[in-house]
N, C-alpha and C positions, 0 to 999 in steps of 0.2 A: 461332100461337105460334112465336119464332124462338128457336133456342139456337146458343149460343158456340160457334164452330170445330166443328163436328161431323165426322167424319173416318169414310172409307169404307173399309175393309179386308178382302182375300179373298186367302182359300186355295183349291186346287183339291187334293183329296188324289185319291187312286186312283181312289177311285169317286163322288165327291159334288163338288161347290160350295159352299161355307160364304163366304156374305157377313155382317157386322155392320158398321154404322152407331152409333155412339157417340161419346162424349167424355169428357177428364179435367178433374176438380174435386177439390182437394185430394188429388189422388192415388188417386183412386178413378175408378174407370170405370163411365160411364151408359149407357145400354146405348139407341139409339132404335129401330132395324130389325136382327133377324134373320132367314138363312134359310140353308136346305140345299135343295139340288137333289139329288137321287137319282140319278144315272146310273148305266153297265153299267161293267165297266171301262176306264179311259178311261187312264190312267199309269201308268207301271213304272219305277219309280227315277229320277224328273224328266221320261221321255220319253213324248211322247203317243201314243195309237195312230191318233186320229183328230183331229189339232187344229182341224179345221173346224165338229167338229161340236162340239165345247168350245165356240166360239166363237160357233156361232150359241147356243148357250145361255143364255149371257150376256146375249145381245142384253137382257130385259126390264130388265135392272138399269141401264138407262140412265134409266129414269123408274120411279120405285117407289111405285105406289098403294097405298094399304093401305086401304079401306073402309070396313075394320070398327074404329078409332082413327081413320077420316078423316086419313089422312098420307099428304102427299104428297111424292115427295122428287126432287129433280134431282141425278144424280153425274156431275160434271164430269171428275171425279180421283180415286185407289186408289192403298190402298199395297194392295203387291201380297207376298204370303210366299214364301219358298221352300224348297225340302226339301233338305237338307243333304246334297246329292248331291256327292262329293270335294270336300267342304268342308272348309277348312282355317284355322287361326285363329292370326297372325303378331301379335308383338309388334315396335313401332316406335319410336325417341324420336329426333326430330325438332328442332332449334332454327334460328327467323329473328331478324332486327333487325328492330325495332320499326317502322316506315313514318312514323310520324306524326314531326314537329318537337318536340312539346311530350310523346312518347315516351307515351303514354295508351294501350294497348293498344283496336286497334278489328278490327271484323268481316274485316277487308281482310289485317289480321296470321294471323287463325285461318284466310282462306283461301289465307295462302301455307303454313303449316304442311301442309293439304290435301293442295294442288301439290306438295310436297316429298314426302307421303309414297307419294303417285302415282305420281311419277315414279323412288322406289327400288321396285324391282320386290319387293324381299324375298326373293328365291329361288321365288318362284310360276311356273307354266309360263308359258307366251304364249299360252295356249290358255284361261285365268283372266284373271280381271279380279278388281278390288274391288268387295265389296256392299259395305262398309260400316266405316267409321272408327270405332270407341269410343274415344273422349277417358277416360283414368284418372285423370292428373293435370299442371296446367299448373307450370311453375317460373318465376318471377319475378327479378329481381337481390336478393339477399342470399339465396337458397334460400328463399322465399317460396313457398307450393305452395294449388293453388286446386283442388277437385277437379270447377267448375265453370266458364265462362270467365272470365276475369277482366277484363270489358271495362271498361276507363276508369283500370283501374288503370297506374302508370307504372312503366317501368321500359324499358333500353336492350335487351333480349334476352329474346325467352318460347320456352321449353321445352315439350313437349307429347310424355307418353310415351300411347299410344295402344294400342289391339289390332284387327288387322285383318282383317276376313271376308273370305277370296277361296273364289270358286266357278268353273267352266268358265261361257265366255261365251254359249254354245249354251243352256246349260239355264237362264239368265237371259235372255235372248232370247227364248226359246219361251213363258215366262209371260208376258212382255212383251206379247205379239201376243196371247194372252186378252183385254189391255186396250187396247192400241191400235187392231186392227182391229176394233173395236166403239166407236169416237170417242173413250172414254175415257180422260185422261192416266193414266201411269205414274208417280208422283212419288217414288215409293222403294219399295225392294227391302228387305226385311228377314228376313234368315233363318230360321226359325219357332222353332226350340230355341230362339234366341236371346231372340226377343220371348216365349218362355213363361218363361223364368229371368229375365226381369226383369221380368215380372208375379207369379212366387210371391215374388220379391223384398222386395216389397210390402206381404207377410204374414208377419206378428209369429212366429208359428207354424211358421213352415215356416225347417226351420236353413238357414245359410250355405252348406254343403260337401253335396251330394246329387249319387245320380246321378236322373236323369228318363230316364223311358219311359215315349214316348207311343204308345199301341199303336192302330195306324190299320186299315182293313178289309182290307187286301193287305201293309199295310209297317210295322215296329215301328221309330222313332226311339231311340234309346238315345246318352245327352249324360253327360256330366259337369258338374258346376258348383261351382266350388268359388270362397268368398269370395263370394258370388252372382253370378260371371261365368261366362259356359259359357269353356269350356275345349275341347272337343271332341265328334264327335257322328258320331255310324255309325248305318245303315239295315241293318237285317234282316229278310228274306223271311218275314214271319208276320204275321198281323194277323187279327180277327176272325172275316176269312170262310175261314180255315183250317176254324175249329171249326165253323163253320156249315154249310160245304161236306161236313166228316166227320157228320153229323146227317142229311142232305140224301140223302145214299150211302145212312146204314146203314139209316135208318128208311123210305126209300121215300116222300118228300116233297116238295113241292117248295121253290127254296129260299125263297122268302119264309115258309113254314110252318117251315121249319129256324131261323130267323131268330128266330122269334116262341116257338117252346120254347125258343129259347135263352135268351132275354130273362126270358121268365116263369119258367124254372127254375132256370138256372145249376146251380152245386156245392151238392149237399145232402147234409153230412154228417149227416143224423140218422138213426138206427135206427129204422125202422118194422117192424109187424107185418105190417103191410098197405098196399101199393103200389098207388095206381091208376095206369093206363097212359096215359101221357104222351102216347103215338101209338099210332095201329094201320093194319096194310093190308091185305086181302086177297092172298098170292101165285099164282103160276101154277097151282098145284092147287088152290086154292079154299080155301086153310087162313086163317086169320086168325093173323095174328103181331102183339102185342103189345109194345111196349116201356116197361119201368116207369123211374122215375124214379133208380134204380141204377145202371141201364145206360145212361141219360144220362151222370150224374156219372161213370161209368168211362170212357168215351167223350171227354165233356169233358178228365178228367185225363190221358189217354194223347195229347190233341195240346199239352196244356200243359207236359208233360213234355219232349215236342220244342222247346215254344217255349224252355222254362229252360234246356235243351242250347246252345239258341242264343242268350241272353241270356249267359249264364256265361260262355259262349266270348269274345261279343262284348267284354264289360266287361273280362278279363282282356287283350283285345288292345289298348284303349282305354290298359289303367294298364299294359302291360308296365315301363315306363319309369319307371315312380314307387313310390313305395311301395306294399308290398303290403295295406298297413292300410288303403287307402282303397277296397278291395275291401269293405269294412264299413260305407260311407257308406248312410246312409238311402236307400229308394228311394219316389220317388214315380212314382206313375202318374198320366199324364193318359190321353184320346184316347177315341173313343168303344168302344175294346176294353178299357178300366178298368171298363166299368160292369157285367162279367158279375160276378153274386152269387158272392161268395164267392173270388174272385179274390187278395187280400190273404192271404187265413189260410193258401191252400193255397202262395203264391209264397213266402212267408216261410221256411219251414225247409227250401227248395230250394234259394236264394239267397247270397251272404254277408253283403249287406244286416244291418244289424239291428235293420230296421223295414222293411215295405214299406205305403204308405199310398195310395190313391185323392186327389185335390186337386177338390175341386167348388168353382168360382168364387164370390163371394158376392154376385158383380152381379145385382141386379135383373134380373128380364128374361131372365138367360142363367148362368144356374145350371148348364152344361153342361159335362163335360172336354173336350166336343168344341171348345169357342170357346176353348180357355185360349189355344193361340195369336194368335186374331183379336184378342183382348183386351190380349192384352200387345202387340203390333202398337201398338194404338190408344194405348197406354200409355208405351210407346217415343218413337213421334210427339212426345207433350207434353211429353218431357224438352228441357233448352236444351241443344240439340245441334244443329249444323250443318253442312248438306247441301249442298254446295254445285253440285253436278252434279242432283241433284232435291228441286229446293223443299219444304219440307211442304204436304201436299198439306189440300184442304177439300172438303166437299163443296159443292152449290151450296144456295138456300135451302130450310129447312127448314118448311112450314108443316103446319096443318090446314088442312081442306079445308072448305069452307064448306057447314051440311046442305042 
């Protein structure tokens, strides 16, 4: 069985590897191979501890058996994400003369636009580079505007107002080498906020102006998006294995066992009469010590309380500059730190938000907050947008395996 453009996309966050394999059809993403690798901690705000050993990890996803669906799959090429480390997001407008004689706008026009916006630096250091050109809207002669390209169309001058991704060249680099030194091409860099704002995009449901928090296992993303373009995007020291780690301490566990009450229990605000205990340990005297499902939730709420210190902070230093009303934009949550129970009811009258909502994907397959980036990744790809420094990448063929 072979299917259309299928496209290979990974993130590395702090402590795991998320690969997905998919493609777009009518604007919906099909989902063919998922996976997480599990590691210890492996990154701290873009920078690895041990990039070798990332790297030998990878190695498998060079050839991807799957057995039990009989799929076999060769990845030649990966778009590759990146975490919005002194990410910064520049507006640009841009105008060439047309190349052609008979004045038709063609691919050669949108790649000197490119060139042009390259080579104005924008005020970005020398230590940055650009990930990534978003075309808004072309202009044509008589003020004609296209908000996709407008090839073939005529005119003597096309205009091209654009927003542009820059990040330090080191910390695109270093993901680089995840996929070069293991054979596999690099074909584009895509910022990950970015690919998740134009994946909720997508959805009827979800308004225009939010802010997004994706809350990762060591690091919280917190973006703006307003008109569904991100706008901006800061990293905060807190992420799932905060709470896990304070469970871990109190209860005498270890952490995978922290991990796994967490999950099963979360925030439970009900009133019982009767508690059973969550966990227990024997201490140094030989006492049995007990923890009921209370002293979780107080537990839990006393490192979410730090997290909302630092969420508040962060969104107020995000909008000093803008109005203060968009301190009230809805918030969604993605990341695999959305999924703790009860998370929504307690952020909400913490916040200024006035909504705060969990976003679970509705792809087949991958129903997960932890892929929204991978997804919109894939989603991005299939927009007509042109890369002219790295091609859209494919993967190689896709079949079942003969029983």
């Amino acid at each position: 069985m072979s299917m259309e453009k299928p496209v290979a996309a990974l993130e590395v966050s702090n402590k795991s590897i998320k690969l997905l394999i998919g493609y777009e059809i009518d604007g919906k993403i099909c989902a063919v191979y998922s996976d997480i690798k599990k590691l210890g901690v492996i990154k701290k705000r873009g920078v690895f501890n041990d990039i070798a050993s990332v790297i030998s990890s990878m190695e498998p996803y060079k050839v991807i058996v799957d057995e039990s669906v009989r799929l076999k799959i060769s990845i030649s090429e990966m778009l590759v994400a990146l975490p919005p480390v002194d990410f910064q997001v520049f507006q640009t407008n841009q105008v060439t003369t047309i190349v052609s004689e008979t004045g038709k706008v063609d691919s050669i026009d949108i790649r000197n636009l490119h060139t042009l916006i390259k080579k104005n630096r924008i005020g970005y250091p020398s230590s940055s580079t650009i990930v990534d050109i978003i075309p808004e809207r072309y202009t044509l002669d008589q003020g004609r505007t296209y908000t996709k390209m407008p090839l073939g169309e005529t005119t003597n001058t096309l205009n091209l107002l654009a927003k542009v991704h820059v990040m330090p060249r080191d910390i695109i680099e270093e993901h680089d080498r995840l996929v070069l030194d293991n054979g596999i091409g690099v074909k584009r860099n895509i910022v990950a906020p970015y690919a998740a704002s134009e994946l909720l995009g997508t959805y009827p449901e979800i308004p225009s102006d939010y802010i997004l928090v994706d809350i990762g296992a060591k690091e919280t993303t917190v973006s703006l998006v307003g008109m569904k373009q991100l706008f901006a995007s800061q990293i905060i020291d807190f992420g799932g294995d905060d709470i896990t780690n304070k469970i871990e301490l109190t209860f005498n566990v270890s952490e995978s066992e922290a991990e796994k009450i967490k999950c099963a229990y979360g925030l439970n605000n009900r009133k019982m009469n009767f508690e059973a205990p969550v966990s227990e340990f024997t201490d140094e005297s030989g006492n049995i010590r007990r923890f009921t499902e209370s002293e979780l939730t107080k537990l839990i709420k006393e490192e979410l309380d730090r997290f909302v210190e630092l969420l508040n902070s962060t969104i107020n230093n995000l909008l000093k500059n803008d109005n203060p009303a968009y301190k009230t934009l809805p918030m969604i949550l993605i990341g695999g730190g959305s999924l703790l129970k009860g998370i929504e009811t307690y952020l909400e009258p913490k916040v200024q938000s006035k909504s705060v909502n969990v976003f679970i994907p509705k792809t087949f397959g991958c129903r997960n907050p932890s892929f929204v980036n991978l997804l919109g990744m894939i989603y991005v790809q299939s927009k007509e947008h042109i890369n002219f420094e790295k091609i859209i990448p494919q993967v190689g063929e896709v079949k079942r395996v003969k029983e």
